[in-house]
N, CA, C and O atoms as a Maestro MAE file, in Angstrom:
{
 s_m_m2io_version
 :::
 2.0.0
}

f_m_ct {
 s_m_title
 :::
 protein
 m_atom[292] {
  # First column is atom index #
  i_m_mmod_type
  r_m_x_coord
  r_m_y_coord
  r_m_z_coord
  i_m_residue_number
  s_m_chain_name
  s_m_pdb_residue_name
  s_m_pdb_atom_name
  i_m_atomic_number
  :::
  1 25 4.463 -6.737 -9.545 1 A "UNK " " N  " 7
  2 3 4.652 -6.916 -8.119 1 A "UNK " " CA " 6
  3 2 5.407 -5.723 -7.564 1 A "UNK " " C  " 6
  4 15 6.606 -5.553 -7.784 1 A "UNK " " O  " 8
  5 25 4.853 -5.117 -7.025 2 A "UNK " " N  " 7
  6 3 5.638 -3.854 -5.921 2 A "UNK " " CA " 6
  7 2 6.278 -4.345 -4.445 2 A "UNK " " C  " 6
  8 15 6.989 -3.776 -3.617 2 A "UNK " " O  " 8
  9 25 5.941 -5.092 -4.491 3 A "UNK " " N  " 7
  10 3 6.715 -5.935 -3.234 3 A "UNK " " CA " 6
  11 2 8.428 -5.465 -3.031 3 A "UNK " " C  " 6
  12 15 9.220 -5.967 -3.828 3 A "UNK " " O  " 8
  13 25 8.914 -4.602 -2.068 4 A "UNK " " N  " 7
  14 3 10.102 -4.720 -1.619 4 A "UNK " " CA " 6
  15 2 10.371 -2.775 -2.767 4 A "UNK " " C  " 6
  16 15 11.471 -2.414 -3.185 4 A "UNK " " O  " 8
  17 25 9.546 -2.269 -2.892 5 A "UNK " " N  " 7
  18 3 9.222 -0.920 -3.508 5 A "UNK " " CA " 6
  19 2 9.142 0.150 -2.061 5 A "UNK " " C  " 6
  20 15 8.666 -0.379 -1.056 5 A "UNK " " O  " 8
  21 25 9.459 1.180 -1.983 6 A "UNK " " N  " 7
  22 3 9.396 2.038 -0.776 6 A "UNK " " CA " 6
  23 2 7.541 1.639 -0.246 6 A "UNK " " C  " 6
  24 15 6.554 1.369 -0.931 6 A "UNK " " O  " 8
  25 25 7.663 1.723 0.697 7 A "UNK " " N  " 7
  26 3 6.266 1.870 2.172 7 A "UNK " " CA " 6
  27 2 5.466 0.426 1.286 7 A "UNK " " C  " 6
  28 15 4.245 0.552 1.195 7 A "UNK " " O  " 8
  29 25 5.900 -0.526 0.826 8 A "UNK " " N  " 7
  30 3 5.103 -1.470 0.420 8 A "UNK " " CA " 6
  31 2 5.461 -2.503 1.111 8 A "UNK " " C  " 6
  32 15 6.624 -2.897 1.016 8 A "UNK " " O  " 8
  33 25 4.306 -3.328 2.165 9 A "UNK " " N  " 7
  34 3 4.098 -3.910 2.772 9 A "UNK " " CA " 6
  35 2 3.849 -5.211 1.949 9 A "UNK " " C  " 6
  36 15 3.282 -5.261 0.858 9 A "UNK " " O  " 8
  37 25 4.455 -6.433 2.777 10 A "UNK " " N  " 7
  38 3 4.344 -7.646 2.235 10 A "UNK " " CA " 6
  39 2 3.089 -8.592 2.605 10 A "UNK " " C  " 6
  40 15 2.999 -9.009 3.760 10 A "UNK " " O  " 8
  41 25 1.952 -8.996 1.471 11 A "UNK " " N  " 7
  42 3 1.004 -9.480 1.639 11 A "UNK " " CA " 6
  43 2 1.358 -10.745 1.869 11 A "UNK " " C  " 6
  44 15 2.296 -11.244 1.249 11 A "UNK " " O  " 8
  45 25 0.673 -11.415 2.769 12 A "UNK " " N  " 7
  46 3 1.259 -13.249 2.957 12 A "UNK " " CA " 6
  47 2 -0.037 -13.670 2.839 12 A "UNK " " C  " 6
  48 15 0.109 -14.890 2.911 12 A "UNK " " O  " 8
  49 25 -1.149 -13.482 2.712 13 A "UNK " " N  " 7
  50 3 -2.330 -14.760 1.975 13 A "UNK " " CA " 6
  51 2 -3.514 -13.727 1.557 13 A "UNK " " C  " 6
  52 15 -3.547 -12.516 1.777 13 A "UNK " " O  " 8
  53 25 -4.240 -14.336 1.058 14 A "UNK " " N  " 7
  54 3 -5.721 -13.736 0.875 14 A "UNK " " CA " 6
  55 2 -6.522 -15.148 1.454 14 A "UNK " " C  " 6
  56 15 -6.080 -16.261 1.165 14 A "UNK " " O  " 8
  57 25 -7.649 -14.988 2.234 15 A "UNK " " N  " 7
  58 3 -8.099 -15.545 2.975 15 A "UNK " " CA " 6
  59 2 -10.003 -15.509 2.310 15 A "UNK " " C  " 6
  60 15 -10.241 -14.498 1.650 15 A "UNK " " O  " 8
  61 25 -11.013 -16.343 2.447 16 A "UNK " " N  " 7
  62 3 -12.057 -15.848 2.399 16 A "UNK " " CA " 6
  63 2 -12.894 -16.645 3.519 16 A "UNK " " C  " 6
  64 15 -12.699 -17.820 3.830 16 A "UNK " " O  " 8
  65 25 -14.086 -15.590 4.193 17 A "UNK " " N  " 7
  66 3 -14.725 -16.420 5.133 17 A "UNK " " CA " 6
  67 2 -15.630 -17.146 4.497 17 A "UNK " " C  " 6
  68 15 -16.085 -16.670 3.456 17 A "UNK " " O  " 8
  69 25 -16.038 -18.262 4.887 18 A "UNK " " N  " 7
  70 3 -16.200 -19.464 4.516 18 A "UNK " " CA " 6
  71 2 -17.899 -18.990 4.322 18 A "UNK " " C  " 6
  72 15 -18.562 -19.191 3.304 18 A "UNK " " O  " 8
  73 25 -18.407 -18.277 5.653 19 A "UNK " " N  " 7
  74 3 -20.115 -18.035 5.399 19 A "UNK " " CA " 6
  75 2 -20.539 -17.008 4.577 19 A "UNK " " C  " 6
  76 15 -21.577 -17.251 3.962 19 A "UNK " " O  " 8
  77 25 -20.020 -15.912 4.388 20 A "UNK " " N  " 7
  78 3 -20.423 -14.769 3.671 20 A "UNK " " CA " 6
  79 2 -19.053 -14.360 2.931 20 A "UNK " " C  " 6
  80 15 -18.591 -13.227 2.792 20 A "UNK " " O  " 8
  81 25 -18.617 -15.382 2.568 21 A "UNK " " N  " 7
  82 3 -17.362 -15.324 1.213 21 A "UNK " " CA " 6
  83 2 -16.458 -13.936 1.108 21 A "UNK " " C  " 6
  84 15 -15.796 -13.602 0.126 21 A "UNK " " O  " 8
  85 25 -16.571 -13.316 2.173 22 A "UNK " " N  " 7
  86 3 -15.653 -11.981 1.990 22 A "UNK " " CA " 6
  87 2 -14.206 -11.890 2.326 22 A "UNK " " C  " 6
  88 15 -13.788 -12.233 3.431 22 A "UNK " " O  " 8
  89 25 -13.447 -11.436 1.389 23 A "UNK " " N  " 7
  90 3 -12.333 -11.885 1.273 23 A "UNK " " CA " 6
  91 2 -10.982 -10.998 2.313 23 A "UNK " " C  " 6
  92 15 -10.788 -9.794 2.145 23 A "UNK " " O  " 8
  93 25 -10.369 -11.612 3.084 24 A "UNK " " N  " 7
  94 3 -9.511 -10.921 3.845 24 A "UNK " " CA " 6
  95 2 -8.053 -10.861 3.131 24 A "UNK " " C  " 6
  96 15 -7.491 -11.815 2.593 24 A "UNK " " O  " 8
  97 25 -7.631 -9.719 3.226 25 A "UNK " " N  " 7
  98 3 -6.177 -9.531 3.072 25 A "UNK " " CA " 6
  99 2 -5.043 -9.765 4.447 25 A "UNK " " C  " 6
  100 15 -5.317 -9.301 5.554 25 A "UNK " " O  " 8
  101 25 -3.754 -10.545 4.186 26 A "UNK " " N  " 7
  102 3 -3.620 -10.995 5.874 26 A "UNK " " CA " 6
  103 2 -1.638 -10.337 4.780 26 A "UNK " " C  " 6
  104 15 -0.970 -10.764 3.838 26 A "UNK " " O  " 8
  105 25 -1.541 -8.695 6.149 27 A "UNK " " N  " 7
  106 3 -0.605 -8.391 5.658 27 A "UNK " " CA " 6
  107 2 0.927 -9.257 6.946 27 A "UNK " " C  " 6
  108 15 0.886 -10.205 7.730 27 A "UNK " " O  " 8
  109 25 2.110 -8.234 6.513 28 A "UNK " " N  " 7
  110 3 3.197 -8.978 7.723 28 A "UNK " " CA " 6
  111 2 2.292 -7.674 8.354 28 A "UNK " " C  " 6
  112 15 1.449 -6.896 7.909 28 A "UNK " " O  " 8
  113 25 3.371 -8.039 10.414 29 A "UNK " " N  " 7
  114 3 3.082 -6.941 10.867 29 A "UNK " " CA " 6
  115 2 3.767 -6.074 10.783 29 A "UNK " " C  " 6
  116 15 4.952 -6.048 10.452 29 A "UNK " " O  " 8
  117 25 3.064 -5.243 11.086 30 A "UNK " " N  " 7
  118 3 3.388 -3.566 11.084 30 A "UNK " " CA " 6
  119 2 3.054 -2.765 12.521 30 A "UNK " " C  " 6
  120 15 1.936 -2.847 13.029 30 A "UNK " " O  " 8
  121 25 4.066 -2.036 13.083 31 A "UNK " " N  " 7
  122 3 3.847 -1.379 13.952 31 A "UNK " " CA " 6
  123 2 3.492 0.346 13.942 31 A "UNK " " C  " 6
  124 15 4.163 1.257 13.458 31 A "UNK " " O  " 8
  125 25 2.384 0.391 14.554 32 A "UNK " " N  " 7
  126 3 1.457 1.215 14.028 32 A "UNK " " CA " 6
  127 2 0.859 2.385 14.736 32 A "UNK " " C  " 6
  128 15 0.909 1.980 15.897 32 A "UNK " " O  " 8
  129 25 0.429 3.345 14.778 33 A "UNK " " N  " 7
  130 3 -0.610 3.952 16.149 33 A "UNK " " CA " 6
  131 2 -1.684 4.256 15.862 33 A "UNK " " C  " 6
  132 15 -1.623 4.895 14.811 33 A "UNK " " O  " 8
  133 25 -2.629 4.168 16.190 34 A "UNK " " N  " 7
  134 3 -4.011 4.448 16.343 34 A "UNK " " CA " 6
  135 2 -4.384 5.856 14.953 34 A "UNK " " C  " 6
  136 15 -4.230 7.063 15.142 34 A "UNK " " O  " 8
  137 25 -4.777 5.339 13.922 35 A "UNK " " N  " 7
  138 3 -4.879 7.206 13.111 35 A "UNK " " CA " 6
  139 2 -5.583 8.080 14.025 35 A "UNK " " C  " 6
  140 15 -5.165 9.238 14.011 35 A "UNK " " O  " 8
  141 25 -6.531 7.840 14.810 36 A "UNK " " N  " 7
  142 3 -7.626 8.711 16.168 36 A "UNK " " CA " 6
  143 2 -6.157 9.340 16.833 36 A "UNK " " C  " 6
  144 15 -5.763 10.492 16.656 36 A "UNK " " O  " 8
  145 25 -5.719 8.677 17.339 37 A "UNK " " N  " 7
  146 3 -4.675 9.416 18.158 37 A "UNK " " CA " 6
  147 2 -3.624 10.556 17.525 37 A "UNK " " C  " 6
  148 15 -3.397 11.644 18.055 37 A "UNK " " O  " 8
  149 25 -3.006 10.051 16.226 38 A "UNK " " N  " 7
  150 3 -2.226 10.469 15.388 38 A "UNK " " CA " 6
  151 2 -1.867 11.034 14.895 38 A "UNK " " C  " 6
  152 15 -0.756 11.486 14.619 38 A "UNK " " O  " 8
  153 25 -3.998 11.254 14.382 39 A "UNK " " N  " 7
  154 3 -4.116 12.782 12.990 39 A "UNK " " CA " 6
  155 2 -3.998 13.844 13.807 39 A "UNK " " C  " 6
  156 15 -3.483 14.805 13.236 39 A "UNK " " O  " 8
  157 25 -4.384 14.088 15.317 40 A "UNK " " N  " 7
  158 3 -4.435 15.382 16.097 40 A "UNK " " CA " 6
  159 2 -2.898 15.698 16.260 40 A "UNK " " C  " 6
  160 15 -2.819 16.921 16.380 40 A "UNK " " O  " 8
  161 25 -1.925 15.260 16.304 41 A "UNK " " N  " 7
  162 3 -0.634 15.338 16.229 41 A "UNK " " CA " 6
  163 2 -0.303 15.849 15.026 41 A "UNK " " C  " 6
  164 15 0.678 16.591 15.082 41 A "UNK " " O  " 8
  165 25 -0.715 15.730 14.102 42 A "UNK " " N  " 7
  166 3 0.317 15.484 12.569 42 A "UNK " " CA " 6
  167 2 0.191 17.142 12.434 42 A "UNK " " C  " 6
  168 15 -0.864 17.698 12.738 42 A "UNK " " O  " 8
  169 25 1.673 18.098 11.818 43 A "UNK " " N  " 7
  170 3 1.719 19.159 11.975 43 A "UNK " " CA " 6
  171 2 1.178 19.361 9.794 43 A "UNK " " C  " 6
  172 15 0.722 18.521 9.018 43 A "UNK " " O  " 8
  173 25 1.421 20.338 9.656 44 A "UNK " " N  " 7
  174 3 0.984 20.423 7.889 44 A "UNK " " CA " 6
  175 2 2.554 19.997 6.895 44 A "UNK " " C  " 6
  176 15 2.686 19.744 5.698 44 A "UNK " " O  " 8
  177 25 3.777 20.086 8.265 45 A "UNK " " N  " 7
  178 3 4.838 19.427 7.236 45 A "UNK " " CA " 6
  179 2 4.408 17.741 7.073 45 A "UNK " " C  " 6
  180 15 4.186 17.150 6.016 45 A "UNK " " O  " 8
  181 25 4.370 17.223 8.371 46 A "UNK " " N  " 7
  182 3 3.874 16.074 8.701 46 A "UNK " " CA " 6
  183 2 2.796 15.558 7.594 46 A "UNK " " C  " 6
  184 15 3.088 14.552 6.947 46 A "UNK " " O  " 8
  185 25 1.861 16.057 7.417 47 A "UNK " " N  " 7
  186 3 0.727 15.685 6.379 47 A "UNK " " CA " 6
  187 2 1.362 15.569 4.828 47 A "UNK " " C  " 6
  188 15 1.234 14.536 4.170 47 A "UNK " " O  " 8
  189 25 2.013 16.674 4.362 48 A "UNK " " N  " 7
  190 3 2.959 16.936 2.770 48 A "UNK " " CA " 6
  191 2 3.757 15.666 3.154 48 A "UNK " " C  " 6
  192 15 3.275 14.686 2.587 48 A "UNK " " O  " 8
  193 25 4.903 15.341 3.995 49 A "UNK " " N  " 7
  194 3 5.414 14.534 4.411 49 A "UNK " " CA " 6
  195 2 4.683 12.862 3.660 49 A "UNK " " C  " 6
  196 15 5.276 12.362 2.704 49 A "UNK " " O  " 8
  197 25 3.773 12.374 4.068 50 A "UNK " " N  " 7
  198 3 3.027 11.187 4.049 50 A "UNK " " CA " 6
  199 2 2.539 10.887 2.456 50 A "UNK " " C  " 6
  200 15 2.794 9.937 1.715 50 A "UNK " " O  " 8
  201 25 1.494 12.459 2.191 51 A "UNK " " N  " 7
  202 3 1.208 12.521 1.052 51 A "UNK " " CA " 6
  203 2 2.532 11.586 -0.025 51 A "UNK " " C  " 6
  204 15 2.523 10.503 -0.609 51 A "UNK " " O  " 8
  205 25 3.671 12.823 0.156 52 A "UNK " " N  " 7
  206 3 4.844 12.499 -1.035 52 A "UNK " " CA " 6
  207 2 4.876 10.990 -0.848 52 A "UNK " " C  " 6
  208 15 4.513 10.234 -1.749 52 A "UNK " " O  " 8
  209 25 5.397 10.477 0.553 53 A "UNK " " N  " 7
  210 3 5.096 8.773 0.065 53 A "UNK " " CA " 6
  211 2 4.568 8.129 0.012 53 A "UNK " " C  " 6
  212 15 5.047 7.069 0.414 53 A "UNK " " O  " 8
  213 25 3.615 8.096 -0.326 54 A "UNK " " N  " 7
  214 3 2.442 7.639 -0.682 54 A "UNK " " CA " 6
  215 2 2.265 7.986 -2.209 54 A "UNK " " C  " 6
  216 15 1.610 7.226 -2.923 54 A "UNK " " O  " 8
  217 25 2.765 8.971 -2.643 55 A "UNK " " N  " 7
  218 3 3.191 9.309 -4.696 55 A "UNK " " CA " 6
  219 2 3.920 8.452 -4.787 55 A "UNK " " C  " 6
  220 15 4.107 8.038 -5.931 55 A "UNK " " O  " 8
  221 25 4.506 7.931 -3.899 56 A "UNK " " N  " 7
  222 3 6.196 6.963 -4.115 56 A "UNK " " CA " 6
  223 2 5.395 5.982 -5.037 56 A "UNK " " C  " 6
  224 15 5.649 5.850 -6.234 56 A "UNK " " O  " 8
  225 25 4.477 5.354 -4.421 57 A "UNK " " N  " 7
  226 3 4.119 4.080 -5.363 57 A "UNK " " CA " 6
  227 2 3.663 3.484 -6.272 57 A "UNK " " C  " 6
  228 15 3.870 2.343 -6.684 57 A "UNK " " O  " 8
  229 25 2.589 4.802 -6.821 58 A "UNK " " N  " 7
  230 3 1.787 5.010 -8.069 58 A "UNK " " CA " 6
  231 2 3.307 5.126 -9.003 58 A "UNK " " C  " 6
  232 15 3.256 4.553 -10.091 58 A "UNK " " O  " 8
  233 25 4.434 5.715 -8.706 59 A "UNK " " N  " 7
  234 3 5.632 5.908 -9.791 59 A "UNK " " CA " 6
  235 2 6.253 4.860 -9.772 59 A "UNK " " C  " 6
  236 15 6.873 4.322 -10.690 59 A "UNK " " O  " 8
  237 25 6.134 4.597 -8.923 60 A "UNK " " N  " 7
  238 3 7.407 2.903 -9.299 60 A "UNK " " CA " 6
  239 2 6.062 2.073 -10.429 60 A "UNK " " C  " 6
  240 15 6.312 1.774 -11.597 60 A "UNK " " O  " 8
  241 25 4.546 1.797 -9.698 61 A "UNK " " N  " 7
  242 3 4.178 1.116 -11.118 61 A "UNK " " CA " 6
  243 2 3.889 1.446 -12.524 61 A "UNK " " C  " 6
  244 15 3.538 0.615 -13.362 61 A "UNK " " O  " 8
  245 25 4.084 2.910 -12.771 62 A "UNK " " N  " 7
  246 3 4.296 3.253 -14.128 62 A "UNK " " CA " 6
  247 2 5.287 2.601 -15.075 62 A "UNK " " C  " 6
  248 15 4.972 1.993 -16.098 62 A "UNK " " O  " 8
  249 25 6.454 2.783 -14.647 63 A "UNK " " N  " 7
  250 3 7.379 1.346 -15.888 63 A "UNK " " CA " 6
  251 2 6.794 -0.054 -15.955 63 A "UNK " " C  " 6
  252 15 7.198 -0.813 -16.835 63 A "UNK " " O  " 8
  253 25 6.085 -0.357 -15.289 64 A "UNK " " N  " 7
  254 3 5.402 -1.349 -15.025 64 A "UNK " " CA " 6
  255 2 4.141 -1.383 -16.077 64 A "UNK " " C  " 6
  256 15 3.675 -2.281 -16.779 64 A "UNK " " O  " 8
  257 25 3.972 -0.709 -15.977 65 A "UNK " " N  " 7
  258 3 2.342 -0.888 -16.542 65 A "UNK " " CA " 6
  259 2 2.981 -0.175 -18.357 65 A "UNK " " C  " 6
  260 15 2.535 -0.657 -19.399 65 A "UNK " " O  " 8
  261 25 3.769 0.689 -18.353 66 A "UNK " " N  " 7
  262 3 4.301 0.753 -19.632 66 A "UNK " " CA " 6
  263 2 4.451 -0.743 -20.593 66 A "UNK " " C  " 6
  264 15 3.832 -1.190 -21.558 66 A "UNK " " O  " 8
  265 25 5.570 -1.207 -19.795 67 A "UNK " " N  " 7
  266 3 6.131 -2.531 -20.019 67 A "UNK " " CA " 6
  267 2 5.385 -3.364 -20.884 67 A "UNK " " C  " 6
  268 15 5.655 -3.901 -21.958 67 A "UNK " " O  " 8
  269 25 3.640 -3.329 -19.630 68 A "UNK " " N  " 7
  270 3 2.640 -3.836 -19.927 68 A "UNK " " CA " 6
  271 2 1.960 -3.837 -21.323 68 A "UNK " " C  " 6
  272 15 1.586 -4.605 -22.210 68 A "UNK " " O  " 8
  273 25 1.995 -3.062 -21.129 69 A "UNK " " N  " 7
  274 3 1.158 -2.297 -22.669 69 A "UNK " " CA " 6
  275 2 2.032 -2.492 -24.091 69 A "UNK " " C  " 6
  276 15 1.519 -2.970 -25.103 69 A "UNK " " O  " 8
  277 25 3.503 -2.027 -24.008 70 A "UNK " " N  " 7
  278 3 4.164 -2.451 -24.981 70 A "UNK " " CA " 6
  279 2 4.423 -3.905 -25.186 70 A "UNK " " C  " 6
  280 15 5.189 -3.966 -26.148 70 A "UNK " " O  " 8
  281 25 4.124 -5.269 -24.693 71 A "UNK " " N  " 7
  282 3 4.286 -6.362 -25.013 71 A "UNK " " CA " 6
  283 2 3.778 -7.101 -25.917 71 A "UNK " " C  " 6
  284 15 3.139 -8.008 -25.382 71 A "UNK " " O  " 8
  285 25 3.744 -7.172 -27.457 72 A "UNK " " N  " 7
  286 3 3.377 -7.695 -28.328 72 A "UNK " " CA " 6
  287 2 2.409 -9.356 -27.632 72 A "UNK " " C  " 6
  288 15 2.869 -10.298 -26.988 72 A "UNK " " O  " 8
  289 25 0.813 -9.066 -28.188 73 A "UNK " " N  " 7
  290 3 -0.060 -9.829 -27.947 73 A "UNK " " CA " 6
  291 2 0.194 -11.614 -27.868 73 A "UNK " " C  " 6
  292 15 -0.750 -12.361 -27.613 73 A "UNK " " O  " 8
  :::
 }
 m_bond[291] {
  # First column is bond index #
  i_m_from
  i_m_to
  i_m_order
  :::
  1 1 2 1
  2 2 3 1
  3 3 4 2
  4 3 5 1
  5 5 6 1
  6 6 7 1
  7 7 8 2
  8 7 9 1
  9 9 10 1
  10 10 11 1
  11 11 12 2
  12 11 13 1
  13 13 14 1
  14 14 15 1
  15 15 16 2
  16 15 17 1
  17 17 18 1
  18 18 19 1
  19 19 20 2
  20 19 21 1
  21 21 22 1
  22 22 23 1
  23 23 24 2
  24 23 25 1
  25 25 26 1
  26 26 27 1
  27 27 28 2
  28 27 29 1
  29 29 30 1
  30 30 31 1
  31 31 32 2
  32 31 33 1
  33 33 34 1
  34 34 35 1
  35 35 36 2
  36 35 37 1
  37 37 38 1
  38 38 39 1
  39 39 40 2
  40 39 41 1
  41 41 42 1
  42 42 43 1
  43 43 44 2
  44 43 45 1
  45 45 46 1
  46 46 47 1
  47 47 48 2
  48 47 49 1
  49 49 50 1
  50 50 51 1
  51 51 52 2
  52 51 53 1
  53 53 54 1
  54 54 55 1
  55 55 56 2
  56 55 57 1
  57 57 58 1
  58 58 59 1
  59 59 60 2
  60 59 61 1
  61 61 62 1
  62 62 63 1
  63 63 64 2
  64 63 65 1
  65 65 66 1
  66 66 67 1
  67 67 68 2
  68 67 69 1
  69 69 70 1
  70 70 71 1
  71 71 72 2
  72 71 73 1
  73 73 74 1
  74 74 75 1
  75 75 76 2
  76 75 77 1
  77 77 78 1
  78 78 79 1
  79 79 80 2
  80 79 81 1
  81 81 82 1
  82 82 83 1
  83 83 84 2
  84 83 85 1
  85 85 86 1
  86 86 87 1
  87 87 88 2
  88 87 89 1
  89 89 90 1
  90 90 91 1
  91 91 92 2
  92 91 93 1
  93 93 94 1
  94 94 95 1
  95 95 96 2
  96 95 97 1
  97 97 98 1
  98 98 99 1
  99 99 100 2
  100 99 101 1
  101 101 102 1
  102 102 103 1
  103 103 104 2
  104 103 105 1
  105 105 106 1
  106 106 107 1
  107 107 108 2
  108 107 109 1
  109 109 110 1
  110 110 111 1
  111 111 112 2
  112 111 113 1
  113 113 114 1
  114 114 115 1
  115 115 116 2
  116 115 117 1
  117 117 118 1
  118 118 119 1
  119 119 120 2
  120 119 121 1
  121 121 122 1
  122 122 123 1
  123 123 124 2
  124 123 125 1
  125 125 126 1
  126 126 127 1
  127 127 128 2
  128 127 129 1
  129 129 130 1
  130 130 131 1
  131 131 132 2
  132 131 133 1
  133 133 134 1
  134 134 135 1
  135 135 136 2
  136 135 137 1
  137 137 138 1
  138 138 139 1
  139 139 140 2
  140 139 141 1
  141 141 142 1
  142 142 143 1
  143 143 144 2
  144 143 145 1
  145 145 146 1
  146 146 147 1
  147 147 148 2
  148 147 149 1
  149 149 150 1
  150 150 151 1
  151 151 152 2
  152 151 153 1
  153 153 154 1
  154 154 155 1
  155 155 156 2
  156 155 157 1
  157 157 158 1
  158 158 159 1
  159 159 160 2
  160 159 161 1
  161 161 162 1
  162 162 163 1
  163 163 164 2
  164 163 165 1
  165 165 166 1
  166 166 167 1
  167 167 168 2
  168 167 169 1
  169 169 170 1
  170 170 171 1
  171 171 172 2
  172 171 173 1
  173 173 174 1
  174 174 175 1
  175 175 176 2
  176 175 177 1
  177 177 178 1
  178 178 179 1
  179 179 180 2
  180 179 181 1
  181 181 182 1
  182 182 183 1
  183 183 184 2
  184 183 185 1
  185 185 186 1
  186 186 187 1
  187 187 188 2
  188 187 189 1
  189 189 190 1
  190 190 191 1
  191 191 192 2
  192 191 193 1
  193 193 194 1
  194 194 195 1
  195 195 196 2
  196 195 197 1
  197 197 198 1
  198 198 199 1
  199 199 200 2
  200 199 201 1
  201 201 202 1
  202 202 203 1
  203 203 204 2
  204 203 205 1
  205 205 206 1
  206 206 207 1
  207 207 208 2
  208 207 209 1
  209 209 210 1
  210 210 211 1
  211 211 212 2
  212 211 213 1
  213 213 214 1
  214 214 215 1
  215 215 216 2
  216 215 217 1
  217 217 218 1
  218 218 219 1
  219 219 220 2
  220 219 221 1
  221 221 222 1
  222 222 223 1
  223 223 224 2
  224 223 225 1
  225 225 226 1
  226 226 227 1
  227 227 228 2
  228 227 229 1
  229 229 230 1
  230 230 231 1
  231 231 232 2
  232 231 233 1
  233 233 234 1
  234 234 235 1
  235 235 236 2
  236 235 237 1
  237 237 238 1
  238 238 239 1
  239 239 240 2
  240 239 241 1
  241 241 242 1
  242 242 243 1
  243 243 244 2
  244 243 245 1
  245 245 246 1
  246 246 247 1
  247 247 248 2
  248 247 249 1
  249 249 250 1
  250 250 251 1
  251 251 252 2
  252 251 253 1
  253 253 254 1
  254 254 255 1
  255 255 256 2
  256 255 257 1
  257 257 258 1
  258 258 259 1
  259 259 260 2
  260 259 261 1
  261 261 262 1
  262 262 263 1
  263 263 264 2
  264 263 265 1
  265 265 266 1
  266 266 267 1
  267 267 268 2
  268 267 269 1
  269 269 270 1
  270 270 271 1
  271 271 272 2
  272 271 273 1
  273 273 274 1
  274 274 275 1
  275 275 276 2
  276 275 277 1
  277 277 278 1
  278 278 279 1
  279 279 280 2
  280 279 281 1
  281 281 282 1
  282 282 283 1
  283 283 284 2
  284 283 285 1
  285 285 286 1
  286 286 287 1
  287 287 288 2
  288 287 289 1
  289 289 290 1
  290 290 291 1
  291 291 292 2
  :::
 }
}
């Protein structure tokens, strides 16, 4: 669980529609802006900026998935 890990957003249900069974993710909210509006703004520190956190989270689940692997069957 990454829950409460830097830029990780808290999932509160998985949902599926009932006619064509496709499954929704229903996150908290988040306040947000438009990426259309956004990306024309974002300068090249701005972009490196996002990238790095966004690495944030693939590293927090590495001890994780170590953990995983070392746990006798």
């Amino acid at each position: 669980n990454l829950y409460g890990g830097p830029n990780i957003i808290k999932l509160l249900d998985v949902v599926r529609d009932q006619q064509s069974k496709t499954p929704s993710l229903i996150f908290e909210h988040v306040n947000n802006t438009d990426f259309k509006m956004l990306y024309p703004t974002l300068t090249d520190h701005d972009v490196r900026y996002y990238i790095l956190e966004l690495l944030k989270v693939p590293m927090k689940l590495v001890p994780q998935l170590c953990t995983w692997r070392t746990e006798p069957a």
